[in-house]
N, C-alpha and C positions, 0 to 999 in steps of 0.2 A: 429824634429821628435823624439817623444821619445821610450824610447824601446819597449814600450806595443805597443806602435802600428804597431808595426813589429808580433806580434803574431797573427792580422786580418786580414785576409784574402783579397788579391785587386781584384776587381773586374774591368777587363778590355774588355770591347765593340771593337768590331770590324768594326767599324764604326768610324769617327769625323764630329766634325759639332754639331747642335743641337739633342740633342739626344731626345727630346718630341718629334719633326717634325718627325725622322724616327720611332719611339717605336707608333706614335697613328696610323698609317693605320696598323703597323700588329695585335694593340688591335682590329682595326673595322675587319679585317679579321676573326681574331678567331670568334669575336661574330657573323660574316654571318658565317665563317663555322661549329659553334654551332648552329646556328638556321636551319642549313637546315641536320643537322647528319641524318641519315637514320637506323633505327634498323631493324633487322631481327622478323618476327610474335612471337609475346609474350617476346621477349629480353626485353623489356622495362618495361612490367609488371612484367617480373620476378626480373628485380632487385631492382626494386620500392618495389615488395613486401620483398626479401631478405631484404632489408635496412631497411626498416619499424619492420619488424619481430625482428633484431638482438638491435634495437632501446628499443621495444618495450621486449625483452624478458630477459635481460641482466637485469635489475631492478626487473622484477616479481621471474624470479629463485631467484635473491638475498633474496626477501622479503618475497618469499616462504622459503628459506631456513632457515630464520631468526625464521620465526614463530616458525619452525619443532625444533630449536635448543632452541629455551625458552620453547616451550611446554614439549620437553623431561628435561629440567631444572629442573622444577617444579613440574614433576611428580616426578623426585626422590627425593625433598627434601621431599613430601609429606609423597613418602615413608619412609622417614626417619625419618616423624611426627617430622616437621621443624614448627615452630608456622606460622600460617597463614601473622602474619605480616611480616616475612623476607621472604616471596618468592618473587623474585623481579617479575614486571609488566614491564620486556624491553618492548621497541616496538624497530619492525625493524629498521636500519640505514639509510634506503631511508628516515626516518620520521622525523631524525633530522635537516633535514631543515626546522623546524618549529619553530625553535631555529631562526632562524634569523629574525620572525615576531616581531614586536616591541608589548609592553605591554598595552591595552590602557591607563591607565596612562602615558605612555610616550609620545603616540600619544597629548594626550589631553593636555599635558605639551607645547608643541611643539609653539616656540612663532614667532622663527625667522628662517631666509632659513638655517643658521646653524643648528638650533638645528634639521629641517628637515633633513638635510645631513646627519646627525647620527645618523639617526634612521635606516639610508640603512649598510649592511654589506659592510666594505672596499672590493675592490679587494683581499687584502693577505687573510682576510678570508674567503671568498669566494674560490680561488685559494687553500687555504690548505684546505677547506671541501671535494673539489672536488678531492684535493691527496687521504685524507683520505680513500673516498668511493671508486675509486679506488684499493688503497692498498686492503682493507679490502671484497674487491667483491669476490663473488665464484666463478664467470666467468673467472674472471682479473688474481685471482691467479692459473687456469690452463694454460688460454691462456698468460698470459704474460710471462712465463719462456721460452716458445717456440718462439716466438714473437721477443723475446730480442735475442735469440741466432743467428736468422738467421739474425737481425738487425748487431750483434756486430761481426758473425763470417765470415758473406759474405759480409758487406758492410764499416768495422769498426767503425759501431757507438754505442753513448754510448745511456742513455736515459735522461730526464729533470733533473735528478740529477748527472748525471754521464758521466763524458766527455772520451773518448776515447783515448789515446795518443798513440804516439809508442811504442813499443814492449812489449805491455800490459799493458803500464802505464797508471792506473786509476787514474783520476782528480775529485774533485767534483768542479762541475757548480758552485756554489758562489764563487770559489776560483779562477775559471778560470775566470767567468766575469769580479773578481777584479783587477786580472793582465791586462787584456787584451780591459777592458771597457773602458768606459767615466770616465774623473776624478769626486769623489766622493764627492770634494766641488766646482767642477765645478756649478754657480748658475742655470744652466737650469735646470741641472740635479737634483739638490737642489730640485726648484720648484716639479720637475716631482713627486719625490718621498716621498713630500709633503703630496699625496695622501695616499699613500702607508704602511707609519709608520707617528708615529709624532716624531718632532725633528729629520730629517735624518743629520743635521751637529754635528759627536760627539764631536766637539771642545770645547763648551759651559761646556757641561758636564763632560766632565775628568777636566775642569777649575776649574767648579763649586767644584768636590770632593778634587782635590789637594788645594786649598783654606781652604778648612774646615776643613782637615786634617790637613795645614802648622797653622793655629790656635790654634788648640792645643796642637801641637810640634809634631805632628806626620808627616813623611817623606813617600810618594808618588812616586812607582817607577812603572811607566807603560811598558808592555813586549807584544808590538802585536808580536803575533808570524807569522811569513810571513809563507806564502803560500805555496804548493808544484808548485803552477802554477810558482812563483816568483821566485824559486831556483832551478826550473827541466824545464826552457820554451821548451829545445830543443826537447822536447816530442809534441809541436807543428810543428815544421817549418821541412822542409828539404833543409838538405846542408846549412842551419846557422848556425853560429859560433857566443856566443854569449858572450861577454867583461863582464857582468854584471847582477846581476839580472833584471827581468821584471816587474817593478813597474807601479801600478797607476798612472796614471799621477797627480794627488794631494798629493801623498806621502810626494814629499818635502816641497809644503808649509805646508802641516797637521805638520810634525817631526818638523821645522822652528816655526811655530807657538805655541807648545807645548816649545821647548826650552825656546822662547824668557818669555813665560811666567812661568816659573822657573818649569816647569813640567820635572823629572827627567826621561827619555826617553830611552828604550836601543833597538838599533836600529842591529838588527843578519844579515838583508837581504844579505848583501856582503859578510859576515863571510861563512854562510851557502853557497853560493853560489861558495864559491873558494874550501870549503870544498868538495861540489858536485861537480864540476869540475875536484876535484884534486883523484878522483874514490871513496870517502867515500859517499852514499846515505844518504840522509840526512831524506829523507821520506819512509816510507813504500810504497811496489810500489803498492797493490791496496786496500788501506787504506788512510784516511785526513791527517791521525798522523806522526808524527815524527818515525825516526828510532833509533837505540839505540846509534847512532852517533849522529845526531843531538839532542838526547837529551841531551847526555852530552858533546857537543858545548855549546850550553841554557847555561845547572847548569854551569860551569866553566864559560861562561861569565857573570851570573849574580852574582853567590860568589864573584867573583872580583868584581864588582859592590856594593854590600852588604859591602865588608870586607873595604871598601874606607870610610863607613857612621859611624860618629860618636859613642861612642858606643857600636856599633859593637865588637870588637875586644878582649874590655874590661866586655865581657858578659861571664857566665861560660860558660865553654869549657865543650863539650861531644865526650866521643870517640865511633865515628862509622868504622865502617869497611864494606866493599863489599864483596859480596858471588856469584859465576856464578848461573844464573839459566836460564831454560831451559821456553819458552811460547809458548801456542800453542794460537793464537787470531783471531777470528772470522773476518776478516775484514770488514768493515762497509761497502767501496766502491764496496766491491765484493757483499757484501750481497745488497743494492740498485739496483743494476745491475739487480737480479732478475735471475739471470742466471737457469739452470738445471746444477744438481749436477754435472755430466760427462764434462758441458762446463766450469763451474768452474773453476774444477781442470786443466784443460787444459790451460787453461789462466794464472795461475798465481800458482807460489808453495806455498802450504802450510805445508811448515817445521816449526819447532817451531824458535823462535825467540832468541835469545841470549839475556839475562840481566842481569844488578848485582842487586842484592837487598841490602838492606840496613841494617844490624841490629849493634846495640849498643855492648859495652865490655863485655857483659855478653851472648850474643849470641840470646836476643831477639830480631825480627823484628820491622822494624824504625815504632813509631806513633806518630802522631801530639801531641804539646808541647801546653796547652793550655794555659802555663803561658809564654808561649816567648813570647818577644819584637816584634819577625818579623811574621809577620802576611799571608800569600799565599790567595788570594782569585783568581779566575781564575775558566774556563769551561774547557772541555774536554781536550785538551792539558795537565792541569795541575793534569786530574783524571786516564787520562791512564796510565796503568802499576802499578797503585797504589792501596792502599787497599780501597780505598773510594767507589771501583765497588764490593766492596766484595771476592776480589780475594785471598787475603792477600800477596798480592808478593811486597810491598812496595821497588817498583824501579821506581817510579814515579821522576818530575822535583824536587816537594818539598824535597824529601829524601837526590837525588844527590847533593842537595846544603849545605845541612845539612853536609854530607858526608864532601864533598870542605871547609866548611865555621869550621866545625868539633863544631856546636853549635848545640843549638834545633830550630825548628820551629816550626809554627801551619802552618796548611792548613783547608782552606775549597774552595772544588773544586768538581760542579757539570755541567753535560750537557745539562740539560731541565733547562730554567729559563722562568720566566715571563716580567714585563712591563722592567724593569730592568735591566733587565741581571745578570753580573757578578756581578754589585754593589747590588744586592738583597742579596748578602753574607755578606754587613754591615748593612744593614738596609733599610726601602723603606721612611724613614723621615731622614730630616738633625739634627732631632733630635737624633732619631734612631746611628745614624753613629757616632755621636757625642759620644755617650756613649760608643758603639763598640770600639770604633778605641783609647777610653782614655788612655788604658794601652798599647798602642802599641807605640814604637818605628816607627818601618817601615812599612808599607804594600806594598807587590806586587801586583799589577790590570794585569792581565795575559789573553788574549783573542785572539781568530784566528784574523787578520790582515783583513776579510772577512767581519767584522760586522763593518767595517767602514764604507763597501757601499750597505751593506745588510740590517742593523739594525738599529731602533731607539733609538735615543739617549735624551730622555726626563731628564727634572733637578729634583731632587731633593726639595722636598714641606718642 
């Protein structure tokens, strides 16, 4: 039994024996005692109608509203004798599901049951359309802040993006399924999520880039950074005591598998975990991200890591220094949550956050080095705190290393990617990457530990 599956929940019948034999007569039950319910005169029609109305009226307000807010749009650019061709022609957001009808040229194209199957929208797009219009509803964003509160404040739960923990520790859903799911090269699971993304095993592909990279003498250092679910489980359980982090059950062949194929690996899950143990939080508590301890866990164990790689050592030296600074940061998990401002703050403090920033001998703040050797490519993990979001408070991972390692780097680290991901920061051709990566010594592949069993992992063309 491995440890994640201590983090789901057991479900125990009180009953033995076959449990079909006793579970089907109290299914035939319920359906006689639904088929003969008795409602009070007009109960029935009114909630028939109620349903129907709130079905039916949820969309119109939206598309009502949509109209009222282009038309008022374009009345003022008009006023403002804007040329006729830039006033934009939205149409409401109910309408882009006409986005998902296929072109007939595609139709017409269409030779085999493949090429039919892709002319249907997957599930995930489907699934994020349906986020989307949500989020973005007039309805959704009055009623859902109310919704959520009595959800999270009477019942303790989170919502589909945001999991609930003890004493106000917020999780996000992908990071708790990862710890606590099905293993991620497990083959069913493989199959299942087939559908879902392409390429769901990311073995192939971190193979495929350290390869191409080890050809041109460039050095490949991957850094999943684990999870808050992986280093903080006991925000699941009560009354367990827990020896270790809460891994995937694929973890160790994925980290096994990467080794044996000379893939340089840097593995925090333990580190972080005795550090969280030992009273330092390693994560912000309602937030994805790292806290200012665990990020400079990370830098220090990836500069040691760094300072080990040929090279390295023997690169000009720069002097950095660290400065206290004071952050006030939105938090992302608070903000999904959807909360009302008063439930908010009740929930969780928002005092500013402790960091050091980073700046060089001369008292300017740390910026990426576009002619170093070592190269940062990495999502959100490697952009918070850092000046890449526009902040300018450069106390991000890349800096801290810089600091530790007392050389330069580059970074390029964003949290929206496309087909690609992280690797869209070298290029989306093996060409592409080739050319990126020629002057580089090292590069770090930096990504949440979450997109093993969340994301596609396609190769490089």
């Amino acid at each position: 039994m491995t440890e994640a599956s201590a983090v789901r929940p057991i479900v125990r019948t009180p009953f033995s024996g076959d449990a079909h034999a006793v579970l089907r007569p109290r299914e035939q039950q319920a359906v006689d005692e639904l088929g003969t319910t008795r409602f009070a005169r007009g109960t029935r029609s009114f909630l028939l109608s109620l349903f129907l109305a709130i079905v039916v009226l949820v969309p119109v307000i939206d598309t009502a509203g949509d109209y009222l807010d282009n038309a008022a749009q374009q009345r003022r650019m008009l006023a403002a004798h804007a040329p006729i061709s830039e006033i934009p022609r939205r149409r409401p957001q109910a309408f882009d599901v006409i986005d998902f009808v296929p072109t007939p040229s595609r139709i017409l194209g269409a030779r085999t049951l493949e090429d039919w199957t892709r002319l249907l929208p997957t599930p995930r797009v489907l699934r994020e359309y349906e986020d989307e219009r949500s989020r973005r509803s007039r309805v959704g964003k009055w009623v859902r802040p109310w919704a959520q509160w009595l959800l999270t404040g009477w019942f303790g739960t989170g919502n589909q993006q945001v999991v609930y923990g003890k004493d106000g520790w917020l999780f996000y859903s992908e990071g708790a399924q990862y710890a606590s799911g099905p293993g991620f090269l497990d083959p069913a699971q493989l199959d299942k999520r087939k559908g879902e993304v392409p390429a769901p095993d990311p073995r192939p592909a971190i193979y495929q880039l350290n390869d191409e990279l080890k050809a041109i003498g460039t050095t490949l250092i991957v850094l999943p950074v684990p999870e808050k679910a992986v280093v903080h489980p006991s925000s699941f359980s009560t009354g367990r005591v827990f020896d270790g982090p809460v891994q995937n059950p694929s973890w160790g062949e994925f980290l096994q598998g990467l080794r044996q194929h000379g893939v340089l690996t840097l593995d925090l899950s333990q580190s972080m975990f005795d550090a969280e143990r030992s009273g330092s939080p390693q994560f912000l508590q309602a937030d994805t991200h790292w806290s200012e301890s665990g990020l400079d866990l990370t830098a220090r164990a990836l500069a040691s890591a760094l300072a080990e790689q040929p090279g390295v050592s023997s690169a000009p030296s720069r002097v950095f220094v660290r400065r206290p600074i004071r952050f006030v940061r939105k938090f992302d998990l608070l903000t999904r949550l959807d909360l009302p401002d008063f439930a908010a703050k009740r929930l969780t403090s928002l005092a500013p956050i402790g960091l050091t920033q980073i700046r060089d001998a001369s008292g300017t703040t740390w910026r990426p080095d576009t002619t170093s050797g070592i190269l940062f490519i990495g999502d959100s993990f490697l952009e918070i705190f850092s000046d890449g979001t526009g902040s300018g408070l450069a106390a991000g991972l890349a800096e801290q290393v810089s600091f530790y390692l007392q050389r330069a780097v580059d970074r390029r680290a964003k949290h929206d990617f496309g087909f690609l991901d992280v690797r869209e920061q070298l290029g989306t051709s093996i060409e592409m990457v080739r050319r990126e990566a020629a002057r580089r010594r090292i590069i770090v592949f930096v990504f949440a530990m979450r997109k093993l069993s969340a994301n596609g992992w396609p190769l490089l063309e």
